[in-house]
N, C-alpha and C positions, 0 to 999 in steps of 0.2 A: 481803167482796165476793162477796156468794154470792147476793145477792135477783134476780126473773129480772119484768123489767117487762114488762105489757101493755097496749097501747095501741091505742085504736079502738073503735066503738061495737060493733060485733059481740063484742068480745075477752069478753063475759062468759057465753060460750058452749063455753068451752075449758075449765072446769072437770072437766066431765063425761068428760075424755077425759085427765085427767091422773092421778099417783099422788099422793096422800097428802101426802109427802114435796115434792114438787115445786109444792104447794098449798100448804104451808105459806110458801115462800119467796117467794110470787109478789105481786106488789104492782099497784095500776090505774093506767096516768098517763092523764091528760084529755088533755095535751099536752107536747108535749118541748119545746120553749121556754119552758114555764112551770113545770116542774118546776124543784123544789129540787135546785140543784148538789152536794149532800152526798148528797141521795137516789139521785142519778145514778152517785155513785163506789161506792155500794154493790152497783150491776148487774155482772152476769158474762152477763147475755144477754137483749137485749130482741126480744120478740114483737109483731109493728106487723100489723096487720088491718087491710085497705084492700077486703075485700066489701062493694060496694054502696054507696059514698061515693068521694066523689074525696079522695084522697092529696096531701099537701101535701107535695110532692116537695124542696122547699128546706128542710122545714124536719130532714124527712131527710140528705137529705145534708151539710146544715148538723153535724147528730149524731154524723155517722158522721166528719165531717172532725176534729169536736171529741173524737169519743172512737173513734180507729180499733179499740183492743184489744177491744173490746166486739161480738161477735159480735149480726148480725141477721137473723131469720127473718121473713120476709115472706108470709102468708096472703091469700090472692089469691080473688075469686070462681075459679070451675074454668073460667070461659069468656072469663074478662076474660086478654087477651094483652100488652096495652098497658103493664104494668109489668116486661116484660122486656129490656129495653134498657137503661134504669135501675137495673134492680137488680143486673144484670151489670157493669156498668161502677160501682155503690157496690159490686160484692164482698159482695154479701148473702152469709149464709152458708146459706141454699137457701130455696127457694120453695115454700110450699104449696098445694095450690089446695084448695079449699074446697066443698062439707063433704066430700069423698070421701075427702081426706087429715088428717080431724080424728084419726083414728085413729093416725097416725104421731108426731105433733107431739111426746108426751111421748118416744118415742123419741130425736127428734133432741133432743129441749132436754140428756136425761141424756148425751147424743155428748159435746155443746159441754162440758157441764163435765166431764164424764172429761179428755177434751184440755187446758182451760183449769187443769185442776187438776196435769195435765204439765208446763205451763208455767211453772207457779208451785215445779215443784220444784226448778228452778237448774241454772243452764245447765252448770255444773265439771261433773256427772255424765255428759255427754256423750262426755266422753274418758276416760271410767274404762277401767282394763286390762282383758281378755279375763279373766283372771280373777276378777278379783271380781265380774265381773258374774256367773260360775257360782256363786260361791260366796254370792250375796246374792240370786239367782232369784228367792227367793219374797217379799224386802223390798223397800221403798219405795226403796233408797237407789241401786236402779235404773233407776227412772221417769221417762221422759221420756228413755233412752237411745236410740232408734231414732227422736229429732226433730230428727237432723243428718240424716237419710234423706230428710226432706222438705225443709230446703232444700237437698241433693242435686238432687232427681226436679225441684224448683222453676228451677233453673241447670241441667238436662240434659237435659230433656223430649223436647226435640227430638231427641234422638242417640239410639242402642240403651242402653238399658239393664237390664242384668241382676242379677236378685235377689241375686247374688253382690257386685255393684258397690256396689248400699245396702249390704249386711253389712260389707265392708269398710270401707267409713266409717262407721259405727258401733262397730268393734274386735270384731265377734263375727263365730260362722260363721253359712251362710245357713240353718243347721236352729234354731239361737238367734234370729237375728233375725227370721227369718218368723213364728217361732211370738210373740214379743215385741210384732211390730208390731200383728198380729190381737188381739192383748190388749188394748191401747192405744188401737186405731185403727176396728177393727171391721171390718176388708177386707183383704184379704189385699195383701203390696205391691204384687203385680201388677194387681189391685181397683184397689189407690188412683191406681195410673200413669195406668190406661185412664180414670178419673173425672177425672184430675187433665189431662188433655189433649185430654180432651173438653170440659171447662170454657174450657180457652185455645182448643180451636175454635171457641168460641161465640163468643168476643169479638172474635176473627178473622175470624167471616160477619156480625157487626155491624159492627166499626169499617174492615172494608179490602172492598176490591172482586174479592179475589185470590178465584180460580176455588177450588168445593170441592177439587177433586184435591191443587192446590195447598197447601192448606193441610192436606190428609188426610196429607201429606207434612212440612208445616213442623212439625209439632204430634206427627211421631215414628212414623206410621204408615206400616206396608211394602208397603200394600194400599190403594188405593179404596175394593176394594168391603168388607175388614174395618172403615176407618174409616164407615163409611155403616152396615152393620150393629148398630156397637155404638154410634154414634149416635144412632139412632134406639132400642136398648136401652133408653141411660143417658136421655136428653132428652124421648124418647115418639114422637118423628117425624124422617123425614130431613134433614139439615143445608141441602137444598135450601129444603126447607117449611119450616125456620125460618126462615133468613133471609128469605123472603117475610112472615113474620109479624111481625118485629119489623121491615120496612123504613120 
């Protein structure tokens, strides 16, 4: 389960920006309704390019209902806004825009299977003891121990919480776990909190009518104006001017 699909008439444009390695694994579909079901279970991450054509939005979500494990990355012209509401509420797993972010893509593809390859290493290692996980550091038979942390931050977002609190449920201290999770994950945990609750802001200035402040608050933030700042950070513009974007 390791082949990484692309789909879309632009998609034969991505070569040039990928590694070697991640060209060998990568396969074309015409369309996902009509691909082969066998073909389909051997993805671990499909790549959908929607510049300069319209997007058959059913037949996406039709895909992602049918295959949620399956992580998707969305290539976007860089001006087109209109497939953010959708892709938020499918759970893409992030949005490119086009061709400015051609540069990044093979990044995120090697993210999804570092992660995907975590997952696949079985959940019992999750509660291994404080010690062996010192004493197996630098082995496999640790991997994927700081992915009780995330559905932690996932059930707690909203409340304080401290890098002390993920270590603790994960059975290490927070100088093992931080350094762990950065290995794993590529952000540090307090990285991933602020990403990971800016993401639920989002779906919160789309799907409800509650006031920014409001939700700078529901979503975990002790500030306005820090939730607004790193907003516009992580997103590119104020939580105001999104939601006018995708309304």
């Amino acid at each position: 389960m390791d082949k990484i699909a692309f789909i879309g008439k632009n998609s034969i444009n991505y070569r040039d920006h990928l590694s070697h390695e991640i060209i060998k694994k990568a396969i074309n579909i015409h369309s996902i309704e009509k691909a082969n079901p066998h073909l389909l279970a051997d993805i671990s991450v499909l790549v959908f390019f929607t510049e300069n054509e319209n997007i058959d939005h059913c037949e996406l979500q039709k895909f992602k209902e049918n295959n949620p494990q399956i992580p998707i990355i969305l290539c976007v012209d860089e001006n087109d806004n209109s497939c953010l509401r959708w892709a938020i509420r499918l759970r893409v797993w992030d949005v490119l825009f086009l061709p400015n972010e051609y540069s990044i893509l093979n990044e995120k593809i090697q993210c999804i299977q570092r992660i995907r390859n975590l997952e696949y290493s079985g959940a019992r290692r999750l509660y291994m003891p404080v010690k062996n996980c010192i004493d197996n550091e630098n082995k496999a038979s640790f991997e994927g121990i700081t992915k009780k942390a995330m559905e932690f931050i996932a059930e707690n977002y909203s409340r304080k919480i401290r890098v002390a609190d993920m270590a603790a449920v994960c059975c290490l201290t927070t100088e093992q776990f931080a350094r762990l999770f950065k290995k794993e994950y590529k952000y540090t945990p307090r990285e991933y909190l602020k990403r990971f609750r800016i993401m639920m802001a989002k779906e919160m200035l789309i799907d409800t009518n509650t006031t920014v402040e409001c939700i700078a608050f529901n979503v975990g933030f002790e500030t306005v104006s820090l939730f607004n700042r790193l907003f516009k950070e992580i997103v590119g513009v104020p939580p105001s001017e999104f939601r006018r974007k995708v309304a």
